[in-house]
C-alpha positions as CSV (number, residue, x, y, z in Angstrom):
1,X,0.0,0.0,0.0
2,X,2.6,2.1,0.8
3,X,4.8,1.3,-2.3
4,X,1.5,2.5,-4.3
5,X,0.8,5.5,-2.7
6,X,4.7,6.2,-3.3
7,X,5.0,5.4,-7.0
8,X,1.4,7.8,-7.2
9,X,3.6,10.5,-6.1
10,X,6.6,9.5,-7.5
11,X,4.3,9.5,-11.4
12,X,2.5,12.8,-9.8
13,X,6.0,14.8,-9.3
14,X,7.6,13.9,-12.9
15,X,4.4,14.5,-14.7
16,X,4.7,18.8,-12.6
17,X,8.0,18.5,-13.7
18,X,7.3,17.8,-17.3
19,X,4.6,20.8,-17.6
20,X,5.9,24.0,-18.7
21,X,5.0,27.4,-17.1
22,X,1.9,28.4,-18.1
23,X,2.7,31.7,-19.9
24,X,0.3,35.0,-19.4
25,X,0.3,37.8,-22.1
26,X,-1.0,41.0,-21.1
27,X,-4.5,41.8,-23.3
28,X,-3.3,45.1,-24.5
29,X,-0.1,43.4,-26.0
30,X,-1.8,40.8,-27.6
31,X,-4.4,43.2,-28.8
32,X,-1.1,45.5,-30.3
33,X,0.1,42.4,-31.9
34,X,-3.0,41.5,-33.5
35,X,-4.3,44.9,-35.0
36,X,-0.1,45.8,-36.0
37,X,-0.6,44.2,-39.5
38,X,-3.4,46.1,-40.9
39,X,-2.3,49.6,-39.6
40,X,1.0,48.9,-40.6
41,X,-0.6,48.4,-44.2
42,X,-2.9,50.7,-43.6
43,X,0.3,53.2,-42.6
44,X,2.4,52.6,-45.9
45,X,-0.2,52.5,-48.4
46,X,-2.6,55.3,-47.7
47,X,-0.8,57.4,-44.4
48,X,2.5,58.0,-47.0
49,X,1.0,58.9,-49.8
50,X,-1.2,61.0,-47.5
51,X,2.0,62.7,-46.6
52,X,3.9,62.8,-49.7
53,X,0.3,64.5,-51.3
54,X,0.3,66.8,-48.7
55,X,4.1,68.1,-48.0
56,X,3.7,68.9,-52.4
57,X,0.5,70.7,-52.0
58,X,2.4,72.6,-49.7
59,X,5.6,73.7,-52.3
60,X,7.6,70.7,-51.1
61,X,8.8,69.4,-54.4
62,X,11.7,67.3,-53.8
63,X,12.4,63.6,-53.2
64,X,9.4,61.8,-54.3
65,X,7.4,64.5,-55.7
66,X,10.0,65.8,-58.0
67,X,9.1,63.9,-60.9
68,X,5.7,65.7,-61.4
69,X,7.0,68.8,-60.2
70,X,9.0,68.8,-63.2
71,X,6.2,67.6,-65.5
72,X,3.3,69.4,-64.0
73,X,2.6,72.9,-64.5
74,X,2.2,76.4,-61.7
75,X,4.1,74.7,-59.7
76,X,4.7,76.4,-56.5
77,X,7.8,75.7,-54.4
78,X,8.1,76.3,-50.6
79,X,9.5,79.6,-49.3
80,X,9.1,79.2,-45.9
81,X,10.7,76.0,-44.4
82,X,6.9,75.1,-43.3
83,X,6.2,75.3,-47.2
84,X,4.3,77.7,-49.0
85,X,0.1,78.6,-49.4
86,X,0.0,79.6,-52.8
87,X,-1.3,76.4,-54.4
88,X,-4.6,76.8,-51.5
89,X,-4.7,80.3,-52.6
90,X,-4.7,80.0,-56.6
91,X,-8.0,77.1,-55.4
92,X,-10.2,79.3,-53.2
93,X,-9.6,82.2,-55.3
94,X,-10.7,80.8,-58.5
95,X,-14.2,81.0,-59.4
96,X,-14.7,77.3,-60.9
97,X,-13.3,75.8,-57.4
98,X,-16.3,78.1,-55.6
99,X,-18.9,77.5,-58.0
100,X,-17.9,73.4,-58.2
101,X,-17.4,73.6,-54.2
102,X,-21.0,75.2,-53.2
103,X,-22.6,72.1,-56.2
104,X,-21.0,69.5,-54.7
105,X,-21.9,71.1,-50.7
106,X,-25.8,70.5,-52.3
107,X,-25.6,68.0,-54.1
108,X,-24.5,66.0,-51.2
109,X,-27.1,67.8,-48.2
110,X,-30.0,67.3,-50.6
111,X,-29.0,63.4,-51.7
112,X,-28.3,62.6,-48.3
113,X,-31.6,63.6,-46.6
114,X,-33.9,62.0,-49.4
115,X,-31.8,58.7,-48.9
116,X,-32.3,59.2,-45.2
117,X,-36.1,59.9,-45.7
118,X,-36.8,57.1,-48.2
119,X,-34.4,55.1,-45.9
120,X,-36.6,55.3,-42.6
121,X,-39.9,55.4,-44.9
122,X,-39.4,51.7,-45.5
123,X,-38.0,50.7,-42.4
124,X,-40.4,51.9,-40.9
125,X,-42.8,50.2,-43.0
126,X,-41.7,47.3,-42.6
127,X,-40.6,47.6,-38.8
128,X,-44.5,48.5,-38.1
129,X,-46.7,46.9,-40.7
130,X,-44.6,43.8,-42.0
131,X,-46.2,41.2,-44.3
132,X,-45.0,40.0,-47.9
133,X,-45.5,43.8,-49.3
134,X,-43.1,45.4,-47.1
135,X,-40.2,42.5,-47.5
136,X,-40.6,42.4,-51.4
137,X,-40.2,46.3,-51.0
138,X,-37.2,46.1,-49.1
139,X,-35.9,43.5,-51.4
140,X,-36.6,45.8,-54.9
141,X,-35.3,48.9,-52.8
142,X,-31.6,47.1,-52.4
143,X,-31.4,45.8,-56.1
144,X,-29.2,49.1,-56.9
145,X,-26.5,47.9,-54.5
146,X,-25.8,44.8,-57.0
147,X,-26.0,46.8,-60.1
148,X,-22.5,48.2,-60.9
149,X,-22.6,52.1,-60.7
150,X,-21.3,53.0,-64.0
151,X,-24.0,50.3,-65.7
152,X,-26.8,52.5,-63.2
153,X,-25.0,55.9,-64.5
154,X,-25.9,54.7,-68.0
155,X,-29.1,53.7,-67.5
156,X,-30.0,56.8,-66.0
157,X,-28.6,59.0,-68.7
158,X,-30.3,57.0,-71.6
159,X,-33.7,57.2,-69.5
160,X,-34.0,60.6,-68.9
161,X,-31.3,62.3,-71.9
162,X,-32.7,64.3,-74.8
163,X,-33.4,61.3,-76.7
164,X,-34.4,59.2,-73.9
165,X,-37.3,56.7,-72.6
166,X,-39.0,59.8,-70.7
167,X,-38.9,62.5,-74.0
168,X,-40.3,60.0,-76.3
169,X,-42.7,58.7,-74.2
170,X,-44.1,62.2,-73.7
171,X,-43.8,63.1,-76.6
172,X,-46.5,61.0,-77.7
173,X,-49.1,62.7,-75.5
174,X,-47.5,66.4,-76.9
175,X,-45.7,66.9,-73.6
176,X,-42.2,68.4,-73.1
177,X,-40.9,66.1,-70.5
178,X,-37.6,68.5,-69.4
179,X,-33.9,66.6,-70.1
180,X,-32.5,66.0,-66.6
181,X,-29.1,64.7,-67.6
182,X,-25.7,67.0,-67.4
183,X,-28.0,68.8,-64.6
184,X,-27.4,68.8,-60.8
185,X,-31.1,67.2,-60.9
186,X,-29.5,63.8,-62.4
187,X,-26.6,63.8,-60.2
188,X,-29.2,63.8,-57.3
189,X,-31.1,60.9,-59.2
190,X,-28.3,58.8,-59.6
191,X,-26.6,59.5,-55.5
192,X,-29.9,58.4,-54.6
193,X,-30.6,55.3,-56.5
194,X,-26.9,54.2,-55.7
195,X,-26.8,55.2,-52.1
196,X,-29.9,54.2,-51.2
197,X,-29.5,50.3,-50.3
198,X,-26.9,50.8,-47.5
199,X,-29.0,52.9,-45.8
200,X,-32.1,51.2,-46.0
201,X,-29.7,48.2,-44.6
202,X,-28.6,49.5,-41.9
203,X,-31.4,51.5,-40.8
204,X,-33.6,48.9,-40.9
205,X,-30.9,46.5,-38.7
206,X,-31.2,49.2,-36.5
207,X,-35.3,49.1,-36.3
208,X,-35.6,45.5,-36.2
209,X,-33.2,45.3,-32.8
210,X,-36.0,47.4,-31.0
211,X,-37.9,45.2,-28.4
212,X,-41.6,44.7,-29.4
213,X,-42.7,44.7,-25.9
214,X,-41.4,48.8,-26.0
215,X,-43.5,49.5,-29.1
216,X,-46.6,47.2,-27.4
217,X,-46.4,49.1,-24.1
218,X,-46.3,52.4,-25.9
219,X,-49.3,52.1,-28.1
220,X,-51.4,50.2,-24.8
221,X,-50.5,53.4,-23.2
222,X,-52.6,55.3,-25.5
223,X,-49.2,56.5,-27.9
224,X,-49.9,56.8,-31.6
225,X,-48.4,55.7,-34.2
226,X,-46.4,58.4,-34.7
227,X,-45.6,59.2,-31.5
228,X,-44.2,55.8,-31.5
229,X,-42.1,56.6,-34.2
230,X,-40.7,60.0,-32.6
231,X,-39.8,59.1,-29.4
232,X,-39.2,55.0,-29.6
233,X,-38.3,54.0,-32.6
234,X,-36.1,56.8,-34.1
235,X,-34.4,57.9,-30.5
236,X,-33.4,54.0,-30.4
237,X,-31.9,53.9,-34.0
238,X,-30.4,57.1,-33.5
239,X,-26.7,55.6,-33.7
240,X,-27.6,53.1,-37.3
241,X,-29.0,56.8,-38.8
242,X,-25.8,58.8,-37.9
243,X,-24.0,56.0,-39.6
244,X,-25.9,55.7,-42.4
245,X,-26.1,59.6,-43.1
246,X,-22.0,59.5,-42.6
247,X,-21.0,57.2,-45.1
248,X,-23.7,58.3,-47.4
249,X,-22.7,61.8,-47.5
250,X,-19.1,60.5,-47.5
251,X,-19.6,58.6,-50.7
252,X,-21.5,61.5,-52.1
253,X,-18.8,63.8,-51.7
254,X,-16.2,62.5,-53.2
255,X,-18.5,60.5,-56.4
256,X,-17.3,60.6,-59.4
257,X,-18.6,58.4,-62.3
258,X,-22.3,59.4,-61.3
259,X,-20.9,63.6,-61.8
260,X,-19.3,62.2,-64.9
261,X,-21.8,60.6,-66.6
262,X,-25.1,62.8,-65.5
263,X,-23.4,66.2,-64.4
264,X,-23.0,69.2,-66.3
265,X,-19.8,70.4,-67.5
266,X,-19.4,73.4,-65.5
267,X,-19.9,73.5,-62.4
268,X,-19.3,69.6,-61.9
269,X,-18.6,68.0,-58.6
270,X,-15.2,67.9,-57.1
271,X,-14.5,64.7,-57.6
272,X,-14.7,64.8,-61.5
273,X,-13.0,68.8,-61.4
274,X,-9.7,67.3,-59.3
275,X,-9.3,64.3,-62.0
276,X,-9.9,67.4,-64.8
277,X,-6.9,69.2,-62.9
278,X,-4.9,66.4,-62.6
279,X,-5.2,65.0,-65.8
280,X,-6.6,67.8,-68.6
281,X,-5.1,70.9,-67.3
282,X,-1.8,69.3,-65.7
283,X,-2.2,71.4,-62.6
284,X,-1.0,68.2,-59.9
285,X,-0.5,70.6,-57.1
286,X,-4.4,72.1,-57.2
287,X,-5.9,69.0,-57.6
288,X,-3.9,67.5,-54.2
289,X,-5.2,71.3,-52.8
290,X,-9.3,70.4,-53.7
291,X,-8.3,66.8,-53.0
292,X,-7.3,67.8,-49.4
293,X,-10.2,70.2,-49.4
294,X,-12.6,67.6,-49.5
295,X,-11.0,65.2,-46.7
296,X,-11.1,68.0,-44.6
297,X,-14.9,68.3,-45.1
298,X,-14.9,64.1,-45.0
299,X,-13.2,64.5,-41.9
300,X,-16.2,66.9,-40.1
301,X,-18.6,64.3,-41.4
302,X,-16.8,61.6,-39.4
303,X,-16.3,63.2,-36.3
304,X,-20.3,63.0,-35.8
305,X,-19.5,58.8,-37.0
306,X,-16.5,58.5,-34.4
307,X,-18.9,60.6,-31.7
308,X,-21.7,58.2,-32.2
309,X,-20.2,54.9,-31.7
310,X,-18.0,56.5,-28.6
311,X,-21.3,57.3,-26.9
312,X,-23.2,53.7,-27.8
313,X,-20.2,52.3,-26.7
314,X,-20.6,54.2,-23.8
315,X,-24.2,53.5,-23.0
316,X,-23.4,50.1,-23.4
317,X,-20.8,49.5,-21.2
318,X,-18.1,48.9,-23.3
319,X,-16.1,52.1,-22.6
């Protein structure tokens, strides 16, 4: 018996020696080691061009951006050793940049509320009503998002150009149905039909996580439908709508093939007037100027994004 409980011990002592020391890695290291790889790639391939855009917008035209200092033309160099303003000047003092700067401010205010309006129309609809009518809805309204946009920019322009499906239908009853393309009236057509399935996506996500007993408790309190709406529903989804009006007026303000196909020539978007700088008019260093112009505006735009998630986050617990 003894001998037994010996060899136990004996086997129970060699098998502690054989274990290796359990090792313990601190969460925020292992978090810093896990997200390294994408900033690092995130870093190199859009931080340093960033950079390199930015330092030659600002007269610095050595290193790497000497090359198309040399080809490119008003090309201002640095006379400070913090650079030189002249580029931002020769933008904000020309009248095309103001007139292409105060379309593409509308353009993107009036696109983004009718997505947001159409957007909480039908998730609405369906969060309240339901049935078959409101999910083959929803499932017509996000068609656009697997329809390339250039294929949707087409179809626009050959449904409502001078020669279009609209004119000659029309025409057939002697009415002048107006040409909408190369008009800001198209551009607001096309931002719309494009834009409008990520919203309706990720609005109606945000609907659907409400708790029916809420909605059920309101209305056997005597709330109305729309009161329902106003202070449940929407107040609830408030953080899904921010996010949805960011990204939408993000991708609104900085379009380009919808401008290019459906916008007029002058004053046109931003994003089509920096490639005409860039390319047409070989004027690099104002392009990088609008180009930077814009990502400041982008930036404002995400500040209410980042603010949103900080204070679900918050309210949740997470923070």
């Amino acid at each position: 018996m003894i001998s037994l409980r010996s060899k136990r011990n004996s086997e129970g002592s060699l098998a502690k020696k054989g274990e290796r020391p359990s090792s313990h890695v601190r969460p925020g290291v292992l978090g810093l080691a896990l997200s390294l790889p994408p900033l690092l790639l995130v870093g190199v391939f859009i931080g340093l061009p960033i950079l390199i855009g930015l330092t030659f917008s600002l007269g610095f035209t050595a290193g790497p951006n000497r090359v198309i200092s040399i080809i490119g033309q008003q090309i201002h160099k640095k006379s400070h050793w913090w650079g030189t303003l002249q580029a931002y000047s020769d933008v904000l003092h020309d009248s095309r940049f103001r007139g292409d700067l105060v379309l593409t401010i509308f353009v993107t205010v009036l696109s983004t509320t009718l997505v947001l309006l159409l957007a909480l129309a039908i998730a609405l609809y369906q969060r309240l009503i339901g049935g078959r009518k409101a999910s083959v809805l929803v499932t017509l309204s996000i068609v656009p998002l697997f329809v390339p946009v250039v294929i949707s920019a087409w179809a626009i322009h050959t449904f409502y150009g001078g020669d279009g499906f609209m004119r000659t239908f029309f025409s057939h009853f002697g009415i002048n149905f107006p040409t909408l393309t190369s008009t800001p009236s198209a551009i607001v057509i096309g931002t719309v039909w494009t834009s409008l399935p990520f919203a309706i996506l990720m609005i109606s996500s945000g609907l659907q996580a409400i708790p029916d007993a809420l909605i059920e408790s309101a209305k056997d309190c005597g709330a109305s439908s729309l009161r329902v709406i106003a202070n449940i529903l929407i107040p609830l989804a408030k953080t899904p709508i921010i996010i949805a009006g960011s990204f939408t007026s993000i991708g609104i303000l900085g379009s380009f093939t919808i401008p290019l196909f459906l916008g007029p020539n002058q004053p046109t978007m931003l994003g089509v007037e920096i490639s005409n700088f860039f390319g047409s008019y070989n004027r690099p260093q104002q392009s990088l100027v609008m180009a930077f112009i814009v990502f400041a505006i982008a930036s404002g735009i995400a500040v209410m994004y980042v603010r949103s998630n900080v204070k679900s986050a918050k309210e949740s617990g997470r923070l």
